[in-house]
C-alpha positions, 0 to 999 in steps of 0.5 A: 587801360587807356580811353579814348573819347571818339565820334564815329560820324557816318555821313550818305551821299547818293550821287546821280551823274552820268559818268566815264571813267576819266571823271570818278569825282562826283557829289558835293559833300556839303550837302551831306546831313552827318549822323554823328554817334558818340562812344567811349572806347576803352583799349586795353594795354597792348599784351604778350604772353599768348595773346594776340596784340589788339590792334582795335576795336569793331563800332557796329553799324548797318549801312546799306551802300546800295540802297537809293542810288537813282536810275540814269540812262545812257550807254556811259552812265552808272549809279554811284553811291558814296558813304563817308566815315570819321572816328576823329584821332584814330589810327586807321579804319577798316570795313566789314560786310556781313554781305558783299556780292558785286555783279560783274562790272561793280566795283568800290573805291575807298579812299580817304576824303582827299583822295590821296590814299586808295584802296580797290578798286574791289570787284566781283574777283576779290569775293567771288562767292558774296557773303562776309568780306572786309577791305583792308586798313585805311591810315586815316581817320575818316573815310570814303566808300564810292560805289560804282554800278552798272544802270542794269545792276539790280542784284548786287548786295554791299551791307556794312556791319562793323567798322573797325577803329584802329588804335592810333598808337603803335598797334596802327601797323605801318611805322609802329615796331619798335626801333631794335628791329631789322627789316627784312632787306638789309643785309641780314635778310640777304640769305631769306629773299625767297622765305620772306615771301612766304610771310603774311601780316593778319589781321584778324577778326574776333567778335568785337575786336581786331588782332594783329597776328603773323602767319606764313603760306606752308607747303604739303607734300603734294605740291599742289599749291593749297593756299594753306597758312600756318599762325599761332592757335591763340590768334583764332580760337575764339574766331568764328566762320564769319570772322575768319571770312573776314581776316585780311591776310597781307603778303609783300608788305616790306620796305625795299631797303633797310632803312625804314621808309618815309612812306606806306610801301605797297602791300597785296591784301587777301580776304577770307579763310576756313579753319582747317586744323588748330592745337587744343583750346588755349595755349597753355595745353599744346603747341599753339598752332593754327592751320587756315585755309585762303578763301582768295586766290593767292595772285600770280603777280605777289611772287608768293612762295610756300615755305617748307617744313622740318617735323624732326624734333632736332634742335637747330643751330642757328636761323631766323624769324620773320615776322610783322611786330606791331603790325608793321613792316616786315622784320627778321630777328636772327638766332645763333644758338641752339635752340632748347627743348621747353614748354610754355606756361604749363604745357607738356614738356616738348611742345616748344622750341625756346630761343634767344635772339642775337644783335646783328649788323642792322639792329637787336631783332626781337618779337613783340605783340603782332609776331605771333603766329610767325615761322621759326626757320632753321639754317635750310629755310624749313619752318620749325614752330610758330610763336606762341609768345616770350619775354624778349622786347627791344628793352630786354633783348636778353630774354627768350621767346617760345615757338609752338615745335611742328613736331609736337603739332603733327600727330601728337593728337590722333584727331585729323582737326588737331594736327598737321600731318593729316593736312601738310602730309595727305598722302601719309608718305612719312616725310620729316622735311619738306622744301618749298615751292613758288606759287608761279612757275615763271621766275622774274627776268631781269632782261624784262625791263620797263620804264612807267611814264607819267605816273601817276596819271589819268587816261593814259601811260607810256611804257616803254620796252627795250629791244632784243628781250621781249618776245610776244610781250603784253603789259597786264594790269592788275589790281592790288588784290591780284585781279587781271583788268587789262592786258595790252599786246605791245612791241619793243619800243614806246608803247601808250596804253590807254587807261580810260576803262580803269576806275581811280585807284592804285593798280599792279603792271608788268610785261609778261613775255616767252622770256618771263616777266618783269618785276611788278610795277605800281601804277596809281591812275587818278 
């Protein structure tokens, strides 16, 4: 067991200013009184075998960040509202509402006190329904939340419950999979370009802890885009509806290349979700699957896709894993033998695909804790199980690992809540595969280029369009969470873009045309 000595301080600021958008900086923090709340956290060893890999623990708090923040007229004025936490050698902080409802025009910032990492801005699009919410991770230890509202914005709730601590070592995510591991844009994953975006980081809430889990978008045979997510039942069983309204679910969270880079890549955060379907209770009496439900819209923007499935219960002969180890980026582990009929600690025979990992041009990808919940794909793409847990570790690369089969999941038991055909098959057509679908019918085209300038940048940017390949372009941005804020009709050439309506914080652009669209780009406006 480790301990850690930690002092989560909470610190209040009400700023009254008038504001606009070109100056979000406000208050003067020395004149904050801290309340310092002093707790010894014991964290358990990181474990496997069916359990999720904690990546931390919640520290119960009741703030109220819309509470005091004083009237001031005028037509560009707000209220703004700040609240600074610390917990002094932690690895990252995430906040949890018991209830976050923003009226339009609303919006919170969290950043860390240099303001040189920005989550958000969050608005009404990102928990359109109010109630439980979280914000995703901040890499550091101590944080600022900054609330902006309208003067006439007298409804909107932003109640804090829980702060979660991450744990400063390998389970704080970015950086921490061990270093055997592939990542999923160097050659191995040449042939998993479009399967990968299928793959979500989670992290999940369960009563007074945080988990690191793996998950992937699963298609059904209606086609219709049903954001479900397919993980590991010893991810969610003890998670109730209002921690699962506040599991983050992280898409496109990879390095572009194959080494692994200096800085965090950019990632695309969703909140929320409903329990569909699930395995009976503990893994050691089924195959160890979780179905949910996304609460958010999945965005446009993310290139999402759905990936398909195979129920027939053939061993496959050879195929991949992709998966966030750790927490971390994106990894693919590759196998090339066939996979074998087994079970998992007790289950009925049958329940499990067991499977041995190969070394591999770029490295010995293995699974380790936060792979659970990940997809096993066979040599087609089509998802045969997700993992339940196993042996292999960057130090034991011989050892095998064991993936709930889909064809055990689907009808072995006749409740509709604990099975997947009910659900991945509504129709009842009796079909034993299933190939996968793109969340958006426009592909990226590779003609649609553009080029950001200056960036980051304040109050406006230059995007500039070559000529011959953008039909009746507009530039869109988009927050992170996949929220449209702007859109800008722009011809071929030098376009400026006015940015003056835009809170700080990091934002998604792209020029979508009759042709299609380009590829994203970030836009960080400070």
């Amino acid at each position: 067991m480790k301990h850690f000595q930690l002092f989560l301080i909470l610190t209040g600021l009400v700023a009254s200013h008038s504001l606009t958008a070109q100056n979000r900086t406000t208050g003067n923090w020395a004149d904050a009184n801290p309340q310092i709340i002093q707790q010894t956290l014991t964290l358990p060893e990181e474990g496997r075998n069916g359990k999720p890999l904690q990546a931390g623990m919640l520290e119960p708090v009741s703030v109220d960040l819309c509470a005091d923040a004083l009237r001031i007229e005028g037509p560009v004025s707000e209220r703004v509202t700040r609240w600074s936490f610390a917990a002094p050698g932690i690895g990252g902080l995430t906040v949890y509402y018991d209830d976050l409802t923003l009226e339009p025009g609303a919006e919170l910032l969290m950043t860390n006190p240099s303001r040189t990492i920005v989550r958000g801005p969050y608005t009404r699009n990102d928990n359109p329904q109010g109630g439980a919410f979280a914000t995703g991770i901040l890499d550091d230890d101590s944080l600022v939340l900054e609330l902006h509202r309208p003067l006439n914005d007298i409804t909107s709730t932003c109640n804090i419950s829980s702060v979660s601590l991450i744990k400063p070592e390998n389970a704080k995510g970015f950086g921490g999979a061990g270093d055997c591991e592939v990542n999923i844009n160097c050659s191995e994953g040449t042939n998993w370009q479009t399967y990968k975006q299928g793959i979500v980081r989670i992290l999940v809430k369960s009563g007074a802890s945080s988990y690191w889990c793996t998950g992937t978008l699963i298609n059904n045979t209606r086609n219709d885009k049903t954001p479900y997510v397919l993980t590991a039942n010893h991810c969610g069983e003890d998670a109730s509806t209002t921690d699962l309204n506040q599991w983050i679910f992280t898409l496109n969270y990879e390095t572009t290349g194959c080494p692994n880079p200096l800085l965090e890549p950019l990632r695309t955060d969703m909140t929320g979700a409903e329990s569909i379907a699930h395995s009976i209770e503990t893994s050691n009496k089924g195959s160890d699957f979780y179905l949910v439900k996304l609460k958010q819209t999945i965005p446009v923007l993310s290139n999402a896709w759905f990936n398909g499935w195979n129920r027939e219960n053939i061993a496959s002969t050879s195929g991949v894993t992709i998966h966030h180890p750790q927490g971390d980026i994106k990894k693919i582990s590759t196998y090339t033998t066939t996979l074998i009929n087994s079970n998992w600690n007790g289950s009925p025979m049958g329940t499990h695909w067991e499977v041995f990992w190969v070394q591999t041009t770029n490295g010995f990808g293995v699974t380790e804790g936060g792979s659970s919940g990940s997809p096993l794909f066979d040599a087609d793409g089509l998802v045969l199980g997700s993992l339940t847990g196993g042996q292999s570790s960057c130090t034991t690369t011989g050892q095998s690992d064991a993936y709930g089969k889909i064809s055990y999941s689907w009808n072995t038991n006749i409740n509709p809540g604990s099975q997947l055909a009910a659900w991945l098959d509504p129709d009842n057509t009796g079909a034993l595969k299933l190939n996968g679908l793109p969340l958006a019918t426009s592909e990226i085209d590779a003609r649609v280029q553009i080029n950001i300038w200056p960036n980051p940048t304040r109050d406006y940017c230059q995007v500039y369009i070559p000529a011959g390949t953008n039909k009746n372009a507009a530039i869109n941005v988009y927050t992170t969470s996949g929220s449209r804020v702007q859109t800008t009709n722009v011809q071929e050439g030098l376009n400026t873009i006015s940015l003056i309506n835009l809170s700080e914080g990091i934002y998604i652009i792209l020029v979508e045309s009759e042709s299609g669209k380009s590829k994203p780009e970030r836009l960080i406006v400070y």
